[in-house]
N, C-alpha and C positions, 0 to 999 in steps of 0.2 A: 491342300498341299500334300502330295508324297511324304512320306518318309522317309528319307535317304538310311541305304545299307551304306555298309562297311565299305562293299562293292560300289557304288557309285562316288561315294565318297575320294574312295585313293583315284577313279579315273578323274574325278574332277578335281585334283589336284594334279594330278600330270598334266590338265591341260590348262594350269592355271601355272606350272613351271614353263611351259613352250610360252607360254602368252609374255612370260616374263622374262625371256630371253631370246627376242626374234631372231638375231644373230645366228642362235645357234640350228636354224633350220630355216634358209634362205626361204625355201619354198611353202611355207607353212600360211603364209597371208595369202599366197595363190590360192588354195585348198580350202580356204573360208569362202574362196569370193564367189556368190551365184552362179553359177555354169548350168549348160544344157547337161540333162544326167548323161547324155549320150556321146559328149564331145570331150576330148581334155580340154582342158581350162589353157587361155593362150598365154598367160605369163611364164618364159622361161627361164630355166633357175641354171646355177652356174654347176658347173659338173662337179659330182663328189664320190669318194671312193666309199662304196660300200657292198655287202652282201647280197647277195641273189635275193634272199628275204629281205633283205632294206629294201632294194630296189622296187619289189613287192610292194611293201608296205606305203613306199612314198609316192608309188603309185598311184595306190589308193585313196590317198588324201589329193594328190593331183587333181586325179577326176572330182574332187568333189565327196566321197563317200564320206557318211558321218559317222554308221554303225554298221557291223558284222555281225552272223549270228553264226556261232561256232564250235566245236570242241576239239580240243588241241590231241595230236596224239603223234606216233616216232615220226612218220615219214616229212609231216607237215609243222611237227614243232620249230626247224630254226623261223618259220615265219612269226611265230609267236613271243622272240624275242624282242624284236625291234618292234611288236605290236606293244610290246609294255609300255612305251616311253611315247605313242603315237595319239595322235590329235581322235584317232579313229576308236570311236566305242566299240568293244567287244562285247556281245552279251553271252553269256555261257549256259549253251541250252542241255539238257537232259537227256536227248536223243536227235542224231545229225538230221532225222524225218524230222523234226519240229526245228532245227533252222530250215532246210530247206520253207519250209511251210510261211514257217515266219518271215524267210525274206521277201517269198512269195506277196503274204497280206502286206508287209510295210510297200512293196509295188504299187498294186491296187488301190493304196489308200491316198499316196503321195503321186505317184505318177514318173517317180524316178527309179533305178535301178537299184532292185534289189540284189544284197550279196550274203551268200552262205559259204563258210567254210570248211571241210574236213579230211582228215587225212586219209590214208591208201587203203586199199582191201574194204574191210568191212563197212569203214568210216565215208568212205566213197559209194559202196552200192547202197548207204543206207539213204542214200540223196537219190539213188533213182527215181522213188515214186513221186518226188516235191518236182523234178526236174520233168518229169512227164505230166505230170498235174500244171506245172507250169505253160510246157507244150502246148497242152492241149487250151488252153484257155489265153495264150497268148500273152504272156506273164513276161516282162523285161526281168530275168533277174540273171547273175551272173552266179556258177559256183567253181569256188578254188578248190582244187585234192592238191595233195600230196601223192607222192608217188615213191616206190622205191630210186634205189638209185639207177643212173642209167644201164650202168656194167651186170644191173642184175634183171631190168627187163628183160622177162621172155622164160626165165630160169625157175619162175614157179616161186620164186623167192616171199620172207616171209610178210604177209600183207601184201600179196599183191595183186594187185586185178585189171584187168584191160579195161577201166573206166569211160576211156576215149573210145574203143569199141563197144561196149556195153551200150553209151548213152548214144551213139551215133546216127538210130532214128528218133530218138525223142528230145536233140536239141536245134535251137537253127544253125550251130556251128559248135565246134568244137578243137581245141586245141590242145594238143603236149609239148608242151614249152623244152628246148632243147639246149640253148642256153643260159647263162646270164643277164649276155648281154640284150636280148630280145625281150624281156619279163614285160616293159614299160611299151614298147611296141603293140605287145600283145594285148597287154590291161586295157591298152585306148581299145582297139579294136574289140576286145569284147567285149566293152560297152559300147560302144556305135553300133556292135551288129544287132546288139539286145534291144538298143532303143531305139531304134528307128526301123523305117518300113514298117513289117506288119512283126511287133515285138514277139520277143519268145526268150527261151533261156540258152546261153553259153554257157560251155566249161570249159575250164583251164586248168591243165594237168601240170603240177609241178615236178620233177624231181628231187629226192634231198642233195643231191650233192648239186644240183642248179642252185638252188636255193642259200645251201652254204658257200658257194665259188664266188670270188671276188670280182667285183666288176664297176664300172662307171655308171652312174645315174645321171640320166641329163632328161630334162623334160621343156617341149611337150617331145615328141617321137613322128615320127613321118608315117598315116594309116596306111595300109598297101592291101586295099581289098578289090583286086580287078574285077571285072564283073558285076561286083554289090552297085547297082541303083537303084534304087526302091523308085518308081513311078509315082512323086506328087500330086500330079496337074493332072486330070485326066482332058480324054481329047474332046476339043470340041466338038466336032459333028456327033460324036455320041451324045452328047451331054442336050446338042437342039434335040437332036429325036427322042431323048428318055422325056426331055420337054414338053416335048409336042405331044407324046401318046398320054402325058401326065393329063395333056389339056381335053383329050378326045375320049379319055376313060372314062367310061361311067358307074367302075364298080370298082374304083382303086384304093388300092392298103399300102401305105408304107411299112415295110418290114426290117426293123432296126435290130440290131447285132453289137453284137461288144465290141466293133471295131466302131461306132459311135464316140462312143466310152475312149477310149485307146486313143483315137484321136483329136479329142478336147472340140469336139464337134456338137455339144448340146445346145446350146443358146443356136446355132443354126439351124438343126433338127426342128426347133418349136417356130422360129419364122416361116419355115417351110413347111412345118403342116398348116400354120394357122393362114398363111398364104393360100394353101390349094384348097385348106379343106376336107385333104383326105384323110381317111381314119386311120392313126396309128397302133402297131403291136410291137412290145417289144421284148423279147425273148429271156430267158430265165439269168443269162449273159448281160442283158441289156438294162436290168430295172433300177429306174433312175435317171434314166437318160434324156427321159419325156414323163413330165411330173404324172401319176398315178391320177393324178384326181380332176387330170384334164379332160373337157368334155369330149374331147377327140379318141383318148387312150382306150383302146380297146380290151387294154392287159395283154395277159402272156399267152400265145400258142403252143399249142404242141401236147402233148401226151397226157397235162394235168393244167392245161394253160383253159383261160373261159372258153364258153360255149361260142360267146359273142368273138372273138379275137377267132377260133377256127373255122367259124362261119364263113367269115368274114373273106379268109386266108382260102377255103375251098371254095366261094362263088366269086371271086376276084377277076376282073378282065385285066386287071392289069395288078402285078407287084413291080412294086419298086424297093428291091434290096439292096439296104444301104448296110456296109460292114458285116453282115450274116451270112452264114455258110450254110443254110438248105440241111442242117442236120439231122439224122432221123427221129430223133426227139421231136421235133417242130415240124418234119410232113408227113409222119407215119408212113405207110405203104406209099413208096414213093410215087410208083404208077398212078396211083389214083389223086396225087394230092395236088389240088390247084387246076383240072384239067382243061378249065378255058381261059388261064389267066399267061396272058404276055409277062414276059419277064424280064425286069432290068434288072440286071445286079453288077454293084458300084464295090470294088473290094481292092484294096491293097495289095493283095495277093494274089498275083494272076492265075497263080494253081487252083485256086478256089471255083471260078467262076467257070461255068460249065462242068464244076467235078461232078456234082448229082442230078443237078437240073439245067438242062441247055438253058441259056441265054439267050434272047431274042435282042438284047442291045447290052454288050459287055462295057464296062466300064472300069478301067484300072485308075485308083487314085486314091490317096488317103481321104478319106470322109472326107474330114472341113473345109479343102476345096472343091471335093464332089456335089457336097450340099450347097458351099456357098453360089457355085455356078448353074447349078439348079435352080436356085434363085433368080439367080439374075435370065434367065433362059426365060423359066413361068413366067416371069415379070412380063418380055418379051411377049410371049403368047397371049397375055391375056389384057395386055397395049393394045394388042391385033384385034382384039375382042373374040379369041379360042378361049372355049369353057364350054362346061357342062355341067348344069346343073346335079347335083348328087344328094338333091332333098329323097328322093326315093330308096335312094342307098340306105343314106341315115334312118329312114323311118325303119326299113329292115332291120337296121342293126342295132336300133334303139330299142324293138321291141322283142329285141332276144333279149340284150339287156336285163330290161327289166322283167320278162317270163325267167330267165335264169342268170341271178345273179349271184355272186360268189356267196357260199352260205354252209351251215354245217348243221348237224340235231347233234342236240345237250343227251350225255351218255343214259339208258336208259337205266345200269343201277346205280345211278347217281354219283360215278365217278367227276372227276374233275376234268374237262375238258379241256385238250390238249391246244386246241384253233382258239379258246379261250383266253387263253393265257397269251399266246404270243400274240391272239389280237389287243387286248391290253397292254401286254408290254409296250408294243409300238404307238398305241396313245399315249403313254403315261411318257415316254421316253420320250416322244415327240423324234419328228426330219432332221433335226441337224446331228442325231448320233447315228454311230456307224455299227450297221447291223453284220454279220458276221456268221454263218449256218456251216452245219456238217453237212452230213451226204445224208437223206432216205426221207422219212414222213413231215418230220421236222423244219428240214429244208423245205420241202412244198409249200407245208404252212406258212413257214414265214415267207417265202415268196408270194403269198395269195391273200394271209390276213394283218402284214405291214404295208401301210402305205409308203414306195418309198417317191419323195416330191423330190430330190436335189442330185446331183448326180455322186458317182464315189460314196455312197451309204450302203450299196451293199456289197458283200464281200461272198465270194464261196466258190466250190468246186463242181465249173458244169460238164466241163469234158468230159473228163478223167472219174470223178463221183467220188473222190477222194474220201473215203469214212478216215476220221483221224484231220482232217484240212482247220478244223475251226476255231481251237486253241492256242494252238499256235499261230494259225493266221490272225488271231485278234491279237495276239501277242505283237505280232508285227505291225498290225496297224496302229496299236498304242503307243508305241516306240515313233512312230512315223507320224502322228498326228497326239501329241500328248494333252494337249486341252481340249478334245472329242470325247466325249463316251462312247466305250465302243464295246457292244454288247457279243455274245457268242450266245447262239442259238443253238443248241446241242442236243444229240438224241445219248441215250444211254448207253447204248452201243458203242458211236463213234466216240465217245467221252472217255471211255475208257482205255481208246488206244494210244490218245496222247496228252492225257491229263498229267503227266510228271513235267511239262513245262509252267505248269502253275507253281512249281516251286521256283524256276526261275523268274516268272512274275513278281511272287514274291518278295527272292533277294536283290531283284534288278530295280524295284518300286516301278511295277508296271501296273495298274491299278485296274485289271479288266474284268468284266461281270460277265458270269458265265448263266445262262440260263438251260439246266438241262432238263429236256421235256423225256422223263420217263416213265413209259410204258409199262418196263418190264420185260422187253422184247427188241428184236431187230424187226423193226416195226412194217416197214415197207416189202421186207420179206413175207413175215407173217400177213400182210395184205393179198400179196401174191399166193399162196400158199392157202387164205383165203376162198379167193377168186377164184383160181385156177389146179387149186390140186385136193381139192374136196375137203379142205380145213383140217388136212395130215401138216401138224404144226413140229415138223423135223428140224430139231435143234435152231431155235430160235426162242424158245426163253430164256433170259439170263438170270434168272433169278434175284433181279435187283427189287422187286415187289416180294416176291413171296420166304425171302432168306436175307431180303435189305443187305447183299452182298456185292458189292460193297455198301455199304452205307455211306452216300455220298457228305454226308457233311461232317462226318467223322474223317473221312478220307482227307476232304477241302482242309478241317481244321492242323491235318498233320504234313499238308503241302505248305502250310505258312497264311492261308487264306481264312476269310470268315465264312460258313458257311450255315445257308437257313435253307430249311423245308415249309413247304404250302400244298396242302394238299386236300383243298375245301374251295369251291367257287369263295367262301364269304370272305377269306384271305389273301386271294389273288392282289388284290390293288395296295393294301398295304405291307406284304412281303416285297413286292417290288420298290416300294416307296423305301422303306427299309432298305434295299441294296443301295438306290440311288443315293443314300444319304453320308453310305460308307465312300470316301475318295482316297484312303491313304492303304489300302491293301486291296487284292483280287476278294471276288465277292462268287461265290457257286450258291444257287438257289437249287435246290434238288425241286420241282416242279413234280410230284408223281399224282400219276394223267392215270386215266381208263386205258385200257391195251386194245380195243377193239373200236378205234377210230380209223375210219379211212379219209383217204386222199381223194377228192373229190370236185371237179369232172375229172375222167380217167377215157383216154384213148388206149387201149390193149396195144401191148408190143405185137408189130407184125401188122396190125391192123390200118385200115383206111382212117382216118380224121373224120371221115362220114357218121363214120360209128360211134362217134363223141357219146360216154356215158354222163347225166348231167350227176347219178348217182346212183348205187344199185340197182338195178331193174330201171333204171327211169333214162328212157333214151328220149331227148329233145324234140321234140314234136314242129316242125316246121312246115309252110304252104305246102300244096303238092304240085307245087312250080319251082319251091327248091330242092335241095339235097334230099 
């Protein structure tokens, strides 16, 4: 069991006064009842006079929202009146970048729309990077600013900033709310536009004197989004022909994407390879989506993805990409990546599809119909008796496999191994917890030596590379899924940039395990740097080995957290047992690793995938009829 703070305590008595008084908020049983995150909820309540901020707030609970992550400040305070006495949990984070973050992970984890909020000027740009991070990964989450008042846009006035121009490429829409009476209008709509089609983030600018002006609340609101239709169904005749070359391929990859993921598409994905046959990869976005440990899974592509998955992905006659965007991460030198493979790719997004690689059979459609009618199509083909044997395939790609399979050398002065640790972690923790990574060395690893089986286990930042994404977004998944364990996989580095929301873990009883894998270093720089610039190691130690600056579990103990150090292979398994054992407070393992571990196989930025390293010097040795 949690601990209940002071903090959770008076919200769960406010919402044990609304429980006790339906009367006094018609629409407060709407707000409970199940709803799509992305649609208002259709019971409507009877009109009542209230505040711009009421109007706000009752919004909120309309749609369905259960928790906000926030910090209150001038512009956007009257919103935080009528949030006192509201059905809607507030959590009070540290820095407006770790709600952002964190309404981001509670997304990811739950599948409904996340919200962050904060006020004008500073409290607003400090959302840019959660809202581009969001962007770039495809993230439903919605955030509210505050804004000066109207009569002083444009005057320079104090706190103020063009938020709605700031974020205008890095949202899928964005709004400044002008008066009143539109707040409830707007709220639907920018959760419709977050959550559906191919999701991403909205903002909604408020101003204070909207906020404080009196106006009518009536819900639901009428959506008026011309133009917005997101394409479900994709077309048929596409869909026989991706069929047909599926059935006539003899060197075919499924190439799965987080738009898999996004659209609740997994359980079709695995009829459909175990259908064809063909070998699945699926992207640093995607893991999870097609259990790890299936005979088909080839793992991840791309720049640190297997030997066998880029193989696979360069001598391919045919892909078929379902939800994946051809990123440069996953085909290296684009000219040279895939050069005799046909290409289907199936995306929601019509922008997407011919953005980097033509398309030889486009296909617009949210996955879970794209896949389930792929199904039905192969079935078709292969009633017909179309097929093709693909034992030669498999035997190629079996015995890359097994000639290079994911693996790492134990440090030579006897350091603690970094690949070590998070591959134990993820035994010991086992598939149903939710793994949760920063940005650099650390993230590879745990994307290469966790297996994840289920889908929604892993969490983190591919776009965008967010250093600073993992504390807070495990913050948000805990909150969003509170009987999961949900781990944060962290480097030293990014730990550092937004470890002060473990104090609102803390006071919130968020109970989340932090595992930080430190070096000593900005790890994946120093790789780099490395590699490539003759081992001139230009500011990238941080001195958290050699001056224990911080010392992490001094630091964990004064955030309100427990925290342990391990830093011995013999103590690996039961430091971890040790955290797993704590469930009433956040748990930081200081993990201190060797510094001179690499990330391994490694495709060089700029480079072909040809050139797959399996490890220093050890480039993959293949027939001289392949690559």
């Amino acid at each position: 069991m949690t601990r209940p703070t002071p903090e959770t305590l008076a919200h769960t008595a406010r919402r044990a006064r609304a429980a006790a008084d339906p009367a006094a908020d018609v629409d407060q049983a709407a707000a409970r009842t199940p709803a799509s995150p992305a649609t208002p909820a259709v019971r409507p309540t009877a009109p009542a006079q209230v505040s711009g901020a009421g109007s706000l707030v009752r919004s909120l609970e309309a749609l369905g929202v259960d928790v906000v992550f926030g910090i209150p400040g001038g512009a956007i305070l009257p919103a935080y009146d009528p949030l006192y006495d509201s059905t809607v949990r507030h959590i009070l984070v540290r820095h407006e970048q770790g709600a952002g973050h964190a309404a981001t992970g509670y997304a990811q984890a739950t599948g409904k729309v996340g919200v962050c909020i904060a006020t004008s000027g500073p409290g607003a740009t400090n959302l840019v990077t959660p809202i581009a991070d969001a962007y770039m990964d495809s993230v439903a989450m919605v955030a509210i600013t505050g804004q000066v008042a109207r009569a002083s846009i444009g005057t320079d006035a104090f706190q103020e900033a063009d938020i709605q121009g700031i974020t205008l490429p890095i949202t899928k829409h964005n709004f400044l709310v002008q008066t009143a009476e539109e707040i409830p209008q707007v709220l639907a709509e920018a959760f419709h536009l977050a959550g559906t089609g191919r999701p991403g983030p909205v903002l909604v600018d408020i101003p204070k004197d909207v906020l404080q002006a009196s106006t009518t609340f009536t819900w639901p609101p009428t959506l008026d989004l011309p133009g917005y239709r997101p394409t479900l169904h994709p077309h048929g005749k596409q869909i026989r022909e991706a069929a047909r070359l599926m059935a006539a391929a003899r060197r075919p990859v499924l190439y799965v994407g987080g738009g898999v993921l996004k659209a609740g598409a997994t359980d079709g994905l695995r009829r459909l390879a175990e259908l064809t046959g063909i070998p699945v990869v699926t992207t640093l976005m995607a893991l999870g989506a097609f259990p790890d440990s299936h005979r088909q899974h080839l793992g991840m592509p791309g720049m640190h993805g297997t030997v066998a998955a880029n193989y696979g992905m360069q001598k391919a006659d045919l892909i078929v990409a379902l939800g994946a965007r051809f990123d440069d991460r996953v085909t290296g030198k684009l000219d040279s990546f895939a050069p005799d493979a046909t290409v289907v790719h199936a995306d929601i997004d019509p922008a997407e599809i011919g953005k980097n690689r033509h398309a030889d059979v486009p296909i617009v459609g949210d996955a879970r119909h794209v896949i389930d009618e792929l199904i039905a199509a192969v079935t078709v083909e292969r009633s017909a008796g179309h097929g093709t044997d693909l034992g030669d395939w498999w035997t190629q790609l079996d015995d890359l496999r097994n000639r290079y399979p994911l693996g790492y050398e134990e440090p030579a002065d006897g350091t603690l191994s970094p690949q070590y640790v998070i591959k134990r972690l993820g035994e010991i923790v086992g598939s149903d917890a939710i793994f949760v990574a920063g940005v650099g060395q650390h993230q590879m690893w745990a994307s290469q030596f966790i297996s994840y089986e289920k889908p929604y286990t892993w969490l983190n930042s591919g776009g965008l590379g967010t250093m600073g994404y993992a504390v807070p977004a495990a913050m948000g998944a805990k909150v969003g899924k509170p009987d999961t364990v949900v781990w944060a996989v962290d480097g030293d580095g990014c730990f550092q940039m937004t470890n002060q929301e473990l104090a609102t873990c803390a006071l919130e009883g968020i109970p989340v395990k932090i595992a930080v894998i430190n070096n000593g270093n900005l790890g994946m720089v120093r790789q780099w740097q490395t590699l490539f610039y003759d081992e001139r190691y230009s500011n990238t130690e941080l001195g958290t080995h050699k001056h224990r600056i911080p010392d992490f579990v001094k630091l964990a103990e004064a955030l309100g957290c427990v925290g342990l150090r391990c830093e011995n292979t013999a103590d690996v398994d039961k430091t971890i047992a040790a955290a797993m054992e704590i469930n009433d407070a956040p748990v930081v393992v200081d993990f201190v690793v060797g510094k001179d571990a690499m990330v391994w196989p490694m495709v060089a930025a700029g480079t072909s995938n040809d050139e797959i390293m399996f490890a220093r010097g050890v480039r993959p040795v293949f027939d001289e009829d392949d690559i």
